[in-house]
Biopython code that builds the backbone (N, CA, C, O; Angstrom):
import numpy as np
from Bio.PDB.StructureBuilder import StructureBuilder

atoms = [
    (1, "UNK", "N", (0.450, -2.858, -20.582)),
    (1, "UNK", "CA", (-0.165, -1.834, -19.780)),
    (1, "UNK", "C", (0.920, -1.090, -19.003)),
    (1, "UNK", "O", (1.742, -1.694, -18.314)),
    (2, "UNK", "N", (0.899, 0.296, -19.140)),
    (2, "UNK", "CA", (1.568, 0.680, -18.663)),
    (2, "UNK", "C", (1.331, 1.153, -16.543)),
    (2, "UNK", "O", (0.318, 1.435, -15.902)),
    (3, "UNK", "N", (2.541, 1.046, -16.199)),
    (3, "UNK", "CA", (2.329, 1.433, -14.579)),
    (3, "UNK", "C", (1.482, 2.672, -14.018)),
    (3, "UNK", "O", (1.659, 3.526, -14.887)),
    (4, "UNK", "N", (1.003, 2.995, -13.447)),
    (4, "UNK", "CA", (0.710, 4.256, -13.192)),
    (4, "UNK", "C", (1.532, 4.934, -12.418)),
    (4, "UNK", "O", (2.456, 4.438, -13.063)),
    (5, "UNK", "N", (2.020, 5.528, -11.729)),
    (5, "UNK", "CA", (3.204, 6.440, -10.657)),
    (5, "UNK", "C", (1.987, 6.780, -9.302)),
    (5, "UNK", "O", (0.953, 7.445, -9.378)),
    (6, "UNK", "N", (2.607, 6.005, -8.032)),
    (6, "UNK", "CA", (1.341, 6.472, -7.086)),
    (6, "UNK", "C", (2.010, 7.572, -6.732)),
    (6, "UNK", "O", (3.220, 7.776, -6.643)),
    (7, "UNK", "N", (0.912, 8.387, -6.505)),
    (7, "UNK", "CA", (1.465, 9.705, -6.140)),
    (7, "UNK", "C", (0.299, 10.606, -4.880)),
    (7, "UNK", "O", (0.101, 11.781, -4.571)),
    (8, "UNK", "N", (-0.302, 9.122, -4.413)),
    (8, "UNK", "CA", (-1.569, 9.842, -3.336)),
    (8, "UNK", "C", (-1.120, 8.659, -2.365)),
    (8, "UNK", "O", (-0.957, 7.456, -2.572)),
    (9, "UNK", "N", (-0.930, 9.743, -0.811)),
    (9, "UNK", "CA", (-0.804, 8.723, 0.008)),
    (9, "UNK", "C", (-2.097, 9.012, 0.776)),
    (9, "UNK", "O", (-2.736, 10.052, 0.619)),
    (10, "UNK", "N", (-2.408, 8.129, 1.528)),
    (10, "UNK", "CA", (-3.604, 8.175, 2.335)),
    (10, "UNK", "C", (-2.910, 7.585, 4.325)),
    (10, "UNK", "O", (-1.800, 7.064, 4.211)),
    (11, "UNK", "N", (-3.278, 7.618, 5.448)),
    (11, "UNK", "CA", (-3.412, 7.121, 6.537)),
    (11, "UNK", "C", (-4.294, 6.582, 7.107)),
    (11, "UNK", "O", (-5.498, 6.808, 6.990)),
    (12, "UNK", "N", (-3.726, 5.755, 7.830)),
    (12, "UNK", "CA", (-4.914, 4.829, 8.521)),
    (12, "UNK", "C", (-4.309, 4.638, 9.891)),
    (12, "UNK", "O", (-3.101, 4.651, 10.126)),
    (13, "UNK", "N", (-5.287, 4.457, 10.778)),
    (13, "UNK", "CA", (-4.549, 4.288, 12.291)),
    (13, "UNK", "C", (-5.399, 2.716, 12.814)),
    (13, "UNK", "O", (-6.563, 2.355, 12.638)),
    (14, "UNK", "N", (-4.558, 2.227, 13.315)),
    (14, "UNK", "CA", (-4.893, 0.739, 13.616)),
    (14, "UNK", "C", (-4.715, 0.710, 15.526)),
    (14, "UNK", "O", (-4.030, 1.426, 16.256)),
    (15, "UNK", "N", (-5.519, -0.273, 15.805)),
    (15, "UNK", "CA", (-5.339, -0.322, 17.693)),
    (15, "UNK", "C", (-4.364, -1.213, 17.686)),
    (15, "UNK", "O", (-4.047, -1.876, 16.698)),
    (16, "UNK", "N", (-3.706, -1.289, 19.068)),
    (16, "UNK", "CA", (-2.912, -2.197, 19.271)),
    (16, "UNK", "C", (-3.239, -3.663, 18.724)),
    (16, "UNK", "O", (-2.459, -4.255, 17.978)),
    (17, "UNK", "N", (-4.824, -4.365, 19.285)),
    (17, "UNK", "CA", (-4.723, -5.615, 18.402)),
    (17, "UNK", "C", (-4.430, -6.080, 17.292)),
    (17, "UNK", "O", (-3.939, -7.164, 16.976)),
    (18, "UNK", "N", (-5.023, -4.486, 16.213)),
    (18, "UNK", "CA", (-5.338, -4.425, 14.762)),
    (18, "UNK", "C", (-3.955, -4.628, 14.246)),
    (18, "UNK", "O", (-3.896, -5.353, 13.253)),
    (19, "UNK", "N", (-2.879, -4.174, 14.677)),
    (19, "UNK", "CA", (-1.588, -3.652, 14.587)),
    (19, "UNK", "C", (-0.853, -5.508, 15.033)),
    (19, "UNK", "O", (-0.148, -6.269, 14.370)),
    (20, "UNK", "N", (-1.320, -5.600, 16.110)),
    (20, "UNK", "CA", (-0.273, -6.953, 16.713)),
    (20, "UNK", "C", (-0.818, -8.048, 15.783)),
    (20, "UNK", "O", (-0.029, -8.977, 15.611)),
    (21, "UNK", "N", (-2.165, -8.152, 15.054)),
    (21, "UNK", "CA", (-2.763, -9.237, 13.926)),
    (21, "UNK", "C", (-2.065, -9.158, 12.711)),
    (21, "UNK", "O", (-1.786, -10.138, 12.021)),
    (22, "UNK", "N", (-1.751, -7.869, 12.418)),
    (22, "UNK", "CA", (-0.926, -7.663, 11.100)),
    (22, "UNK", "C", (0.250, -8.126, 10.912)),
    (22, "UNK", "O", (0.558, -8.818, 9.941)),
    (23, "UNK", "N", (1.243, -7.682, 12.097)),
    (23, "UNK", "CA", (2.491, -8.017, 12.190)),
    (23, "UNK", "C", (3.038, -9.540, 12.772)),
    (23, "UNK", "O", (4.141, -10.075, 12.659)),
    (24, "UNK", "N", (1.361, -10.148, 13.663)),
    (24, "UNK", "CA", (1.675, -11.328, 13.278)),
    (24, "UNK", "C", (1.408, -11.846, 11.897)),
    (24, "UNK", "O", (2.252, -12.679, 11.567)),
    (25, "UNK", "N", (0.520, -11.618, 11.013)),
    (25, "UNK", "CA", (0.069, -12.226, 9.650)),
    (25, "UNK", "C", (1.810, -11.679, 8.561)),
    (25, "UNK", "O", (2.314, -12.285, 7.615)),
    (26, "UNK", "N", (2.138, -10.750, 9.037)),
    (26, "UNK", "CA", (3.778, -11.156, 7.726)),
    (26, "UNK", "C", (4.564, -11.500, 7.991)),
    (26, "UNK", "O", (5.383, -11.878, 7.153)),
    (27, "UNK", "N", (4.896, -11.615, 9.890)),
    (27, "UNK", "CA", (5.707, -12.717, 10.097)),
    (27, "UNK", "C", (5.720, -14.248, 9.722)),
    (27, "UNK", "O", (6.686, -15.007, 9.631)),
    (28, "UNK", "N", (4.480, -14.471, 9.546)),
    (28, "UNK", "CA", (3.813, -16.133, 9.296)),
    (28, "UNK", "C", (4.197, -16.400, 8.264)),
    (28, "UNK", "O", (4.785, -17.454, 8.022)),
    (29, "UNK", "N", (3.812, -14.999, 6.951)),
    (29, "UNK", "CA", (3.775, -15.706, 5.655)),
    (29, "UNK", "C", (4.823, -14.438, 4.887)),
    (29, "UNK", "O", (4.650, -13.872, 3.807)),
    (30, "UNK", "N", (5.787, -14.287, 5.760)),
    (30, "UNK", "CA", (6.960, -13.621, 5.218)),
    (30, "UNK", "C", (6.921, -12.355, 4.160)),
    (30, "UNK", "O", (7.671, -12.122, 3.213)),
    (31, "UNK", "N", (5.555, -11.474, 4.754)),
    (31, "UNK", "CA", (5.445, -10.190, 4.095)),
    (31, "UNK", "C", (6.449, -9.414, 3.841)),
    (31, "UNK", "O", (7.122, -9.399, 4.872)),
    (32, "UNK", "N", (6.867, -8.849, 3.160)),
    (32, "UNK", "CA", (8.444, -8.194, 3.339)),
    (32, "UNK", "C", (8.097, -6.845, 2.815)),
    (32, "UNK", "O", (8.986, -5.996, 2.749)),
    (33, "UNK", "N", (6.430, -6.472, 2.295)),
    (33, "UNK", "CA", (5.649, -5.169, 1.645)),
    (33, "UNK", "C", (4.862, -5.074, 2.421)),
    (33, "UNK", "O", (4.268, -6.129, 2.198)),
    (34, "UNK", "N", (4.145, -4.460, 3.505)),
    (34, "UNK", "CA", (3.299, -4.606, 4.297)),
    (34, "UNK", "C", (2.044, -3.496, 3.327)),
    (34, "UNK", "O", (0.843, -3.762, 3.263)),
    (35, "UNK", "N", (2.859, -1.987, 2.507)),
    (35, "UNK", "CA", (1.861, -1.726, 2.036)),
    (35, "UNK", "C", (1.173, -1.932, 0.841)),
    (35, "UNK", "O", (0.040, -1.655, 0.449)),
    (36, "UNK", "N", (2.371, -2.618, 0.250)),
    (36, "UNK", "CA", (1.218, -3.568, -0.686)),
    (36, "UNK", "C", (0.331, -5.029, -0.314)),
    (36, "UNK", "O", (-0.494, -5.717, -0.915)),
    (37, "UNK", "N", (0.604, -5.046, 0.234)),
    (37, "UNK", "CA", (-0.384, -6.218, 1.049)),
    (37, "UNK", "C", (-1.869, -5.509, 1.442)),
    (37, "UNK", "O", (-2.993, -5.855, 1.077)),
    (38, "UNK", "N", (-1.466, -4.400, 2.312)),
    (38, "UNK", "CA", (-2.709, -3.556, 2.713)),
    (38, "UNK", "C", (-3.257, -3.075, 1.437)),
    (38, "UNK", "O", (-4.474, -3.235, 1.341)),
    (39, "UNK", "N", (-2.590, -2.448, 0.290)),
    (39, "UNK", "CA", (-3.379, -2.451, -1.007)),
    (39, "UNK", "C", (-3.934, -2.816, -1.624)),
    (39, "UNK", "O", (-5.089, -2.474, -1.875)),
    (40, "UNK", "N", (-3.060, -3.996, -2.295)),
    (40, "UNK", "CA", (-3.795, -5.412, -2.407)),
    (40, "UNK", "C", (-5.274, -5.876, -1.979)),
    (40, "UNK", "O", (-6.175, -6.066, -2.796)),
    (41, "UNK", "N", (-5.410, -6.042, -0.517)),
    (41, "UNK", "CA", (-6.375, -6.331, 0.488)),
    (41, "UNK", "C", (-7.635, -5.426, 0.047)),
    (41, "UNK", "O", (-8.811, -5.657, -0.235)),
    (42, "UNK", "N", (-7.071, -4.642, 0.101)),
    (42, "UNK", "CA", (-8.122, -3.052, 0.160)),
    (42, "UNK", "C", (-8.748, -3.043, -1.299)),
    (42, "UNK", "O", (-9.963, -2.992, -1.487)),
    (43, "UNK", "N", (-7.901, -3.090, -2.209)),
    (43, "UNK", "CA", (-8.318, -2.984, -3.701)),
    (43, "UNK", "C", (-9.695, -4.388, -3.779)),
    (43, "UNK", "O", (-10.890, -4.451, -4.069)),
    (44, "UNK", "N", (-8.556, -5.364, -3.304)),
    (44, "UNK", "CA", (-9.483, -6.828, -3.414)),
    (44, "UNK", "C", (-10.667, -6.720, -3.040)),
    (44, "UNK", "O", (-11.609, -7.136, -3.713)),
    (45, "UNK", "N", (-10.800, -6.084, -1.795)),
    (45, "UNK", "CA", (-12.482, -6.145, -1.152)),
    (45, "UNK", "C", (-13.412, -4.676, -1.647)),
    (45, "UNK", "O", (-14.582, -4.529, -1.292)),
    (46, "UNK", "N", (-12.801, -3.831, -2.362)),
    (46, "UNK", "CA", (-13.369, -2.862, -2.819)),
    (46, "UNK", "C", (-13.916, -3.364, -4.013)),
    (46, "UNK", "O", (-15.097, -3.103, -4.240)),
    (47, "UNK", "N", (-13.073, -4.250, -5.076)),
    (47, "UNK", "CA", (-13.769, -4.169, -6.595)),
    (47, "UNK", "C", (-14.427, -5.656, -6.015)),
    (47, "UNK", "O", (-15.525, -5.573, -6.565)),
    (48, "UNK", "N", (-14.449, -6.335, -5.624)),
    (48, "UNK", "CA", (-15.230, -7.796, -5.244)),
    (48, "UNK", "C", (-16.530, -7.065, -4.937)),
    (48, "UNK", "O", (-17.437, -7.714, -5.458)),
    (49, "UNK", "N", (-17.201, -5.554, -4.060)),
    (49, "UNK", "CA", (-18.173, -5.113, -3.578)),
    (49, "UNK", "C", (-18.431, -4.563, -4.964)),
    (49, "UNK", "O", (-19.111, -5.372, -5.596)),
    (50, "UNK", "N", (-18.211, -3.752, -5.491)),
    (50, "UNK", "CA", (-18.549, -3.252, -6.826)),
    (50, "UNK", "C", (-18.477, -4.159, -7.848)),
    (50, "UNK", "O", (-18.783, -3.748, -8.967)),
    (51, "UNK", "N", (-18.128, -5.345, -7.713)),
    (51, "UNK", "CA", (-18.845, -6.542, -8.775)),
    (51, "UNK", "C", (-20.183, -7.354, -8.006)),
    (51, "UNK", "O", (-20.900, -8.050, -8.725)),
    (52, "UNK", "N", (-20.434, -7.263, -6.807)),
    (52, "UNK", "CA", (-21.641, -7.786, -5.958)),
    (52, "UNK", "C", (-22.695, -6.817, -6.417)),
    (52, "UNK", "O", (-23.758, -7.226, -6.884)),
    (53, "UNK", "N", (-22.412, -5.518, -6.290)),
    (53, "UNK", "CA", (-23.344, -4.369, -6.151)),
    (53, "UNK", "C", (-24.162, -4.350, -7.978)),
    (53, "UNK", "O", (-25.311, -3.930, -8.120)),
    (54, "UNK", "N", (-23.312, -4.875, -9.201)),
    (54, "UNK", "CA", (-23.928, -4.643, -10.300)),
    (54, "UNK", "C", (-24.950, -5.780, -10.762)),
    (54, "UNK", "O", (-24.686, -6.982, -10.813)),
    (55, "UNK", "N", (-26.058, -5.230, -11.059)),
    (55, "UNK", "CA", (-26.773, -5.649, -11.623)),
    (55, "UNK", "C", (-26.531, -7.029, -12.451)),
    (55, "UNK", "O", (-25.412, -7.272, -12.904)),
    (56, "UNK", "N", (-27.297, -7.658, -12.579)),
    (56, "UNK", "CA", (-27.171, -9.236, -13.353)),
    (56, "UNK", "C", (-28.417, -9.414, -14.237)),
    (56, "UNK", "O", (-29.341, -8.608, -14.122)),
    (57, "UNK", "N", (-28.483, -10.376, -15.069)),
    (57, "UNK", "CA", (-29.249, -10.475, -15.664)),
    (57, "UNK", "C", (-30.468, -11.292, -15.545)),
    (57, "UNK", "O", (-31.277, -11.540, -16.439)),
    (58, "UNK", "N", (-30.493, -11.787, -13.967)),
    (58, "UNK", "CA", (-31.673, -12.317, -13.735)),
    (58, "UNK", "C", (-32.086, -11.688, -12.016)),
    (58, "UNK", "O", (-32.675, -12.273, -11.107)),
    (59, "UNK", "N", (-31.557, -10.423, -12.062)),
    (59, "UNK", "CA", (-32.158, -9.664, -10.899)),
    (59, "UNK", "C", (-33.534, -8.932, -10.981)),
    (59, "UNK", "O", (-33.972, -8.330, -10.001)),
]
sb = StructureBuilder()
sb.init_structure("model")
sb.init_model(0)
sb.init_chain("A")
sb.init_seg("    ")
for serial, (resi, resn, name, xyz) in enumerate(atoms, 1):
    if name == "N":
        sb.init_residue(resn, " ", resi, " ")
    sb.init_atom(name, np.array(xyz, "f"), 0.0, 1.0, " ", f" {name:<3s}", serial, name[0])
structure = sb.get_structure()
C-alpha cells in the first residue's frame, strides 16, 4: 500500500489542563510525535464510532 502525502492541516486549541494532560501523557510514555499520537487517537475513536454506528445482522 502505498503512503498517501498529508497535505491538509487542521487546528485545534486545547486549555491549559487539556495541554498540561498531554504533555504529561509523552513525558510518561516517551512520545517523541505528539502529532501522530493526536492522529492516531483521533483516527482510532473516529473509525471505532463508524464500526459501532453500522448495522449488524441481528439488529
Amino acid at each position: 500500500m502505498k503512503k498517501q502525502p498529508r497535505e491538509y492541516r487542521i487546528s485545534i486549541l486545547l486549555n491549559e489542563s487539556e495541554l498540561r494532560a498531554l504533555d504529561r501523557f509523552c513525558d510518561k510514555y516517551d512520545v517523541a510525535n505528539r502529532s501522530r499520537l493526536i492522529r492516531e487517537t483521533l483516527m482510532r475513536a473516529i473509525l471505532k464510532q463508524l464500526d459501532n454506528d453500522q448495522p449488524t445482522l441481528f439488529d
